[in-house]
C-alpha positions, 0 to 999 in steps of 0.5 A, spaced: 981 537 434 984 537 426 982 530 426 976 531 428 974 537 424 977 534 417 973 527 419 965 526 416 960 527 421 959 519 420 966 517 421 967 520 428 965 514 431 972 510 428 975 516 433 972 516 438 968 509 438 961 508 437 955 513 440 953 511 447 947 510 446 948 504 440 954 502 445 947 501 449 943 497 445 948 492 443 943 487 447 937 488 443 941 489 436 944 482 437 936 480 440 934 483 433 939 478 430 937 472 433 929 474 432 931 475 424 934 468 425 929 465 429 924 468 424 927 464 418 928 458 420 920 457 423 919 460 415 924 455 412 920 450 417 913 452 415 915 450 407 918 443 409 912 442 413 908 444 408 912 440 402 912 435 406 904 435 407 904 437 400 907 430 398 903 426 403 897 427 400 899 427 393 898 421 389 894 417 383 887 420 384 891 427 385 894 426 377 888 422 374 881 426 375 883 433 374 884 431 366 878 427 365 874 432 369 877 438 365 876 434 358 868 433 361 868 441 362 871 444 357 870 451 356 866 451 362 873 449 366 873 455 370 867 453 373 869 445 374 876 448 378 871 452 382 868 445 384 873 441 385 877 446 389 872 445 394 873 438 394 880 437 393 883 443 396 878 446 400 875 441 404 882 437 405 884 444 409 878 445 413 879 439 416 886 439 416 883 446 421 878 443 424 882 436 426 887 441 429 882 444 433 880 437 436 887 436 438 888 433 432 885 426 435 881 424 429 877 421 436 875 427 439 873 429 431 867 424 430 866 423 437 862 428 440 857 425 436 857 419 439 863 413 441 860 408 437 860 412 432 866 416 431 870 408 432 865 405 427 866 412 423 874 411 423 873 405 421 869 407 415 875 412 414 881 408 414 878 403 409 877 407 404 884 410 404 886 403 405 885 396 402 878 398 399 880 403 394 886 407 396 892 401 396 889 398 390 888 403 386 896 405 386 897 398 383 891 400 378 895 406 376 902 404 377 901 399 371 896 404 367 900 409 367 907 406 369 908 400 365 903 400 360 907 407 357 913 404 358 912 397 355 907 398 350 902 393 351 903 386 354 899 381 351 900 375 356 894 372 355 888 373 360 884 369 366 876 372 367 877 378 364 883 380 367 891 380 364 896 376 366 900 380 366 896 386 370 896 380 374 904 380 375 905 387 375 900 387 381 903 381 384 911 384 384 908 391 386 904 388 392 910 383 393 915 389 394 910 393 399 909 387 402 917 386 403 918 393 406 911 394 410 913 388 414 921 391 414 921 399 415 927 401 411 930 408 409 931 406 403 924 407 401 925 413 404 930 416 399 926 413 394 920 417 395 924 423 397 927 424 389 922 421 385 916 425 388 920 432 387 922 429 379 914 428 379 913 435 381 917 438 377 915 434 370 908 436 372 910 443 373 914 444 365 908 439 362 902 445 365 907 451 364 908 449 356 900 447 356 898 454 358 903 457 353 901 452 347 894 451 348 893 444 345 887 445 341 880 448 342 875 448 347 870 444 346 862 444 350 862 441 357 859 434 355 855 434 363 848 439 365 852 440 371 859 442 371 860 444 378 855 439 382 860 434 377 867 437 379 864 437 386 863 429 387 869 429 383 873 431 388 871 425 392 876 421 388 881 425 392 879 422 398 883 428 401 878 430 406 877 423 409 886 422 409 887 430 412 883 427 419 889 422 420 895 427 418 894 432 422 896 429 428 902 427 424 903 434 422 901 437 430 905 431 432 911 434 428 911 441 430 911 439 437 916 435 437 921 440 434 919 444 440 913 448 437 907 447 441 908 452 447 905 457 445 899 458 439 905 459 434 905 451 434 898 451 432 900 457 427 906 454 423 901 448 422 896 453 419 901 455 415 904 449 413 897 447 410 896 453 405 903 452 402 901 445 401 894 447 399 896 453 395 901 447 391 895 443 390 891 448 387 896 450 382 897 443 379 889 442 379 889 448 376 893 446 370 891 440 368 884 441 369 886 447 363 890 442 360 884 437 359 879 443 357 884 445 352 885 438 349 876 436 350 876 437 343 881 431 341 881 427 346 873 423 347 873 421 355 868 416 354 871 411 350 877 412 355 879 410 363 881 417 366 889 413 366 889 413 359 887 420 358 892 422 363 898 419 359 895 422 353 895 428 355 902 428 357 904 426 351 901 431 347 904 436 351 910 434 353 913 428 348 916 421 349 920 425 355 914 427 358 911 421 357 917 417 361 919 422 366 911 421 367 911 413 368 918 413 372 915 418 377 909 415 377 911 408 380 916 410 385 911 414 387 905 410 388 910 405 390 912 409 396 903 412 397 902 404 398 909 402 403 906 409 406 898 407 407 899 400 408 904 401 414 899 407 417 892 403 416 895 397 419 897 401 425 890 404 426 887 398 426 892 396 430 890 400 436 882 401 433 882 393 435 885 393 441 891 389 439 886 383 437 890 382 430 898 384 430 900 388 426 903 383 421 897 379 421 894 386 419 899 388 413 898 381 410 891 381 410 891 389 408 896 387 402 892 381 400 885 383 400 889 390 396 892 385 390 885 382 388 882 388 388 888 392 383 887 387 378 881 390 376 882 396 373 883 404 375 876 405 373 872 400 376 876 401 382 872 408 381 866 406 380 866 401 386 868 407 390 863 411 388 857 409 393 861 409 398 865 415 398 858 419 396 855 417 403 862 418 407 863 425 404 857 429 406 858 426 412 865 428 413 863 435 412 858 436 415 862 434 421 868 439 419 864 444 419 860 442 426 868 442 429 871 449 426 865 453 429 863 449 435 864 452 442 860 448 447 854 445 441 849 440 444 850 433 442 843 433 439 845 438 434 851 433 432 847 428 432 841 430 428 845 434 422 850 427 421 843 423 421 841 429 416 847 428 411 848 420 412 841 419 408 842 424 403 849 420 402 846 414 402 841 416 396 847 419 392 850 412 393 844 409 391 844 413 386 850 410 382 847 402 383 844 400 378 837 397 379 835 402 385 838 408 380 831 410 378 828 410 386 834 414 389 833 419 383 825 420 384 827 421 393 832 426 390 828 430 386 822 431 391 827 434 396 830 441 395 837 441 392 837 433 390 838 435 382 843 439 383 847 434 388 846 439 394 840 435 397 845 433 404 846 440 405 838 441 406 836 435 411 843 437 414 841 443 416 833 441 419 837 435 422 842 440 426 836 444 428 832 439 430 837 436 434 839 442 437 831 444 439 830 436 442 836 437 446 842 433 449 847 433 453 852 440 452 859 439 450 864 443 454 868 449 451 874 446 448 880 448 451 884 453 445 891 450 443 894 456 444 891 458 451 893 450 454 900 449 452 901 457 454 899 454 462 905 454 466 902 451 472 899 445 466 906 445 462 910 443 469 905 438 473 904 434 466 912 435 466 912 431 473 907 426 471 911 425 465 917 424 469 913 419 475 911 415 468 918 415 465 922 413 471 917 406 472 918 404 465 922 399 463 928 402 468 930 407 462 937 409 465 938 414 460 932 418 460 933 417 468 938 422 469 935 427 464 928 427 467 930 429 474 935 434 472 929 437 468 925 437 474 930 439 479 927 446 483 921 446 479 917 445 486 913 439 483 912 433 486 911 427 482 905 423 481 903 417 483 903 413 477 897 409 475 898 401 475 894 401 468 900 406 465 906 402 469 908 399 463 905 404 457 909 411 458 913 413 452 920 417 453 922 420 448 914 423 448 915 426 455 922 429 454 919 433 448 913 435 455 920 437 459 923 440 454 918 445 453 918 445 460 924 447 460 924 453 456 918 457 460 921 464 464 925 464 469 920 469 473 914 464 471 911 462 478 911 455 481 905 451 481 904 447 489 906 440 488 899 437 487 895 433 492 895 426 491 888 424 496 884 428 493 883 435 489 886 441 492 882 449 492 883 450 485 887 445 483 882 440 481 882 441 474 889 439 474 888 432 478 882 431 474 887 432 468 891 426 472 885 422 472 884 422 465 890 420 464 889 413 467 883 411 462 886 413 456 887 407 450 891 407 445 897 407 449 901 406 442 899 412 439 905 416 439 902 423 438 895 424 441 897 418 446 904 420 448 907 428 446 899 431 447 896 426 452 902 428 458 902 435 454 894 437 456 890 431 457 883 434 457 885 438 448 887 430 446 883 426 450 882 418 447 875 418 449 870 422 447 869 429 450 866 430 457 859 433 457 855 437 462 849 438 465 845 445 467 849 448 473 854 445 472 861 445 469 868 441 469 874 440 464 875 432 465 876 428 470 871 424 475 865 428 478 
């Protein structure tokens, strides 16, 4: 008793032990813990998976167009960042959303518009960010900003114009893409993994000194419009047109690492795109500064938009600035052109049906990239022009159609595209020469035409008029979270999975893991379909059992499902495996594999199902 009275109230349980009730809550101290821990590592994933995405949008037109675009606005360049933002921040994430939204098929994207277009329009997508501007213009920048800096320059004599020793950069530049597209290495790999953070943190000091010692003065915008100006400039990113294509990639990684059981799947790639959007903004905004603040003694006319970008940097961060610059600038291009070649090829690999191998399709990629390089940064630019001005309207109306569709008709797909692709094509025309002057007379005759906004009005009439006429309703997408939180779907997929994987190739190591992950579920296996026989992915299905295996122990069962004719309440589900059986582009590893068995009807291949009046259903046969 001495003891205990000598003793500090909050020592008492040294005497005696601890209280009873924390004896009690160690369980729930020590779920606290794993929670906080689990918290941090989904936080540490988010910045990876955003830094990641961060660096797979980062390239030439990334680093080279807000600097011209600054110098162009001058001392309005907040207004010009205002603009740009829309384009190159704002639109790429969007589409990012709204892809993610459709399940992250670029498919389903475009197509509840129509089949044909949403394939004709993939197309259209995948050369712009492949052999036609995107790939060349790597080349094009690595030897205007990489070389030329470093080597002064190289009077080797020219052919039609061209340099020979543009020529040779580009034939070395394309030789070794060529080599490592054909020949998946990780050295390529590690490459971009040091150089593209040096080339971040070089941009990083050079925006951070130009903000703390101005360049100069500002000087007056040299265009009437700085918004419209910047807005347009943002197609160059082409970012909006490439995040289609990466959201399947960065769904496709959240859910590998068992991330896409419940809504926090969708969640994490939400966040993980605002970090990588929020990092954009940063290095946007600083070099549009910096090209504000030095408009007055660089002349943009005179001058290619890679020029102004290695002067700049050479103002403000000197010769070590100007190298870090070159260096980063190579590898990184190097490493975007190995990265774009690959994936275009792949694409249009599956988008064709397989009529090209896949090298076949990277020779002629890389071929048909190395010609156009030689021609310059700029002329790149100006062949871009037309055509990114006609897709991007379209890209957005799109976007913006997806993010706030909930059953929307056909018709209004089809008539606000129609609206948006006519407008693009006048604002393409508008940059030819010898039909300039009739695209600029349609323009000014229809509301917002002189302000570059002319799209944003047929869009809207288009949409209406579309909608009133009619066409066929869409079903109400299922929402990411709501699917991949159905048990029932999650272990009936998971049992396909299994039916699939067992009849592929005689797996002998995902064998035994796939029957001991199914193994009291009360599943039965489906029969498989003779035309996915020999298409199943087995390290997709074991991410569908691993999600299988981490559901309660108290969810409930699902009844082993029919196999000769849809059962009370279960139709849905076999409609489900029945879309299975006709989906394409087995190949796919994401919307085709991990997606597909997952939840068929959020990622078909095919374009949605529609409805009539009076009746509706989630995929399937009638």
């Amino acid at each position: 008793m001495d003891a205990e009275r000598r003793m500090p109230f909050r020592n008492k349980s040294a005497l005696y032990g601890p209280p009873r009730a924390l004896a009690g809550n160690r369980n729930t101290i020590r779920t606290d813990q794993r929670s906080g821990e689990s918290m941090n590592a989904k936080n540490k994933e988010i910045l990876v998976t955003g830094f990641a995405l961060f660096a797979m949008f980062l390239g030439a037109g990334n680093i080279i167009f807000p600097p011209y675009i600054g110098i162009a606005a001058g001392k309005k360049w907040v207004m010009a960042l205002m603009g740009f933002t829309v384009t190159g921040i704002g639109m790429p994430l969007l589409g990012l959303l709204s892809t993610f939204k459709a399940g992250g098929d670029i498919d389903r994207f475009a197509g509840k518009v129509s089949p044909s277009f949403a394939k004709a329009f993939n197309f259209a997508i995948l050369l712009c960010i492949g052999p036609l501007f995107a790939i060349p213009r790597t080349a094009a920048t690595t030897y205007e900003v990489g070389v030329l800096p470093l080597l002064g320059s190289l009077e080797l004599g020219s052919v039609l114009g061209i340099s020979w020793s543009a020529i040779a950069v580009s034939l070395v530049f394309f030789g070794i893409t060529l080599y490592f597209s054909l020949n998946p290495s990780q050295m390529i790999e590690q490459i971009g993994k040091y150089f593209t953070p040096v080339l971040i943190l070089m941009l990083g000091f050079v925006i951070m000194k130009g903000i703390l010692v101005p360049l100069g003065g500002f000087g007056e915008p040299s265009v009437e419009n700085v918004f419209a100006m910047s807005f347009t400039g943002g197609y160059q990113t082409m970012d909006a047109l490439a995040s289609m294509a990466f959201a399947g990639i960065i769904m496709g990684s959240i859910m590998h690492h068992g991330h896409g059981n419940t809504g926090e799947g969708l969640a994490m790639a939400v966040k993980a795109s605002l970090v990588a959007m929020l990092g954009f903004l940063f290095v946007y905004g600083g070099l549009i500064y910096l090209g504000a603040s030095g408009s007055l003694l660089f002349r943009q006319a005179s001058e290619s938009h890679a020029v102004i970008t290695v002067n700049l940097i050479s103002a403000v961060g000197g010769r070590v600035g100007r190298y870090a610059l070159s260096i980063s600038m190579i590898f990184a291009c190097l490493t975007t052109s190995i990265g774009l070649v690959s994936t275009v090829s792949e694409y249009f690999e599956r988008l064709l049906r397989q009529r090209f191998s896949y090298r076949a399709l990277v020779w002629i990629i890389v071929l048909v990239s190395a010609v156009l390089s030689v021609a310059g940064v700029n002329k790149i630019i100006l062949l871009s022009i037309p055509v990114l001005s006609t897709l991007y309207p379209v890209a957005i109306v799109l976007i913006v159609l997806n993010l706030a569709d909930w059953g929307f008709g056909t018709g209004l797909y089809r008539g606000a595209v129609i609206g948006a692709f006519l407008m693009g094509i006048l604002y393409g025309l508008q940059n030819v020469e010898g039909v300039k002057a009739y695209a600029q007379t349609a323009l000014a005759a229809i509301p917002l035409g002189e302000e570059g906004f002319a799209w944003i009005f047929t869009a809207v009439i288009g949409g209406l008029f579309g909608g009133f006429l009619g066409g066929s309703r869409l079903v109400p997408p299922y929402s990411f979270s709501r699917s991949c939180t159905d048990a029932t779907s999650i272990l009936r997929a998971a049992a396909s999975a299994s039916a699939l994987a067992l009849s592929s190739h005689g797996n002998s190591q995902a064998r035994p893991q796939l029957d001991d992950s199914l193994r009291g579920t009360g599943a039965m296996r489906a029969p498989i379909p003779a035309s996915l026989q020999d298409r199943s992915n087995i390290s997709a299905m074991l991410v569908v059992l691993k999600v299988a295996r981490q559901l309660k122990p108290h969810t409930s069962l699902p009844a082993a499902p029919r196999t000769d004719g849809p059962a009370p309440g279960s139709g849905t589900i076999i409609s489900r495996a029945r879309t299975v059986s006709r989906q394409k582009n087995p190949d796919n590893v994401y919307n085709e594999g991990i997606s597909r068995n997952l939840e068929v009807p959020i990622f078909p291949s095919s374009p949605p199902t529609r409805r009539s009046p009076g009746r509706e259903r989630i995929g399937g046969d009638p």
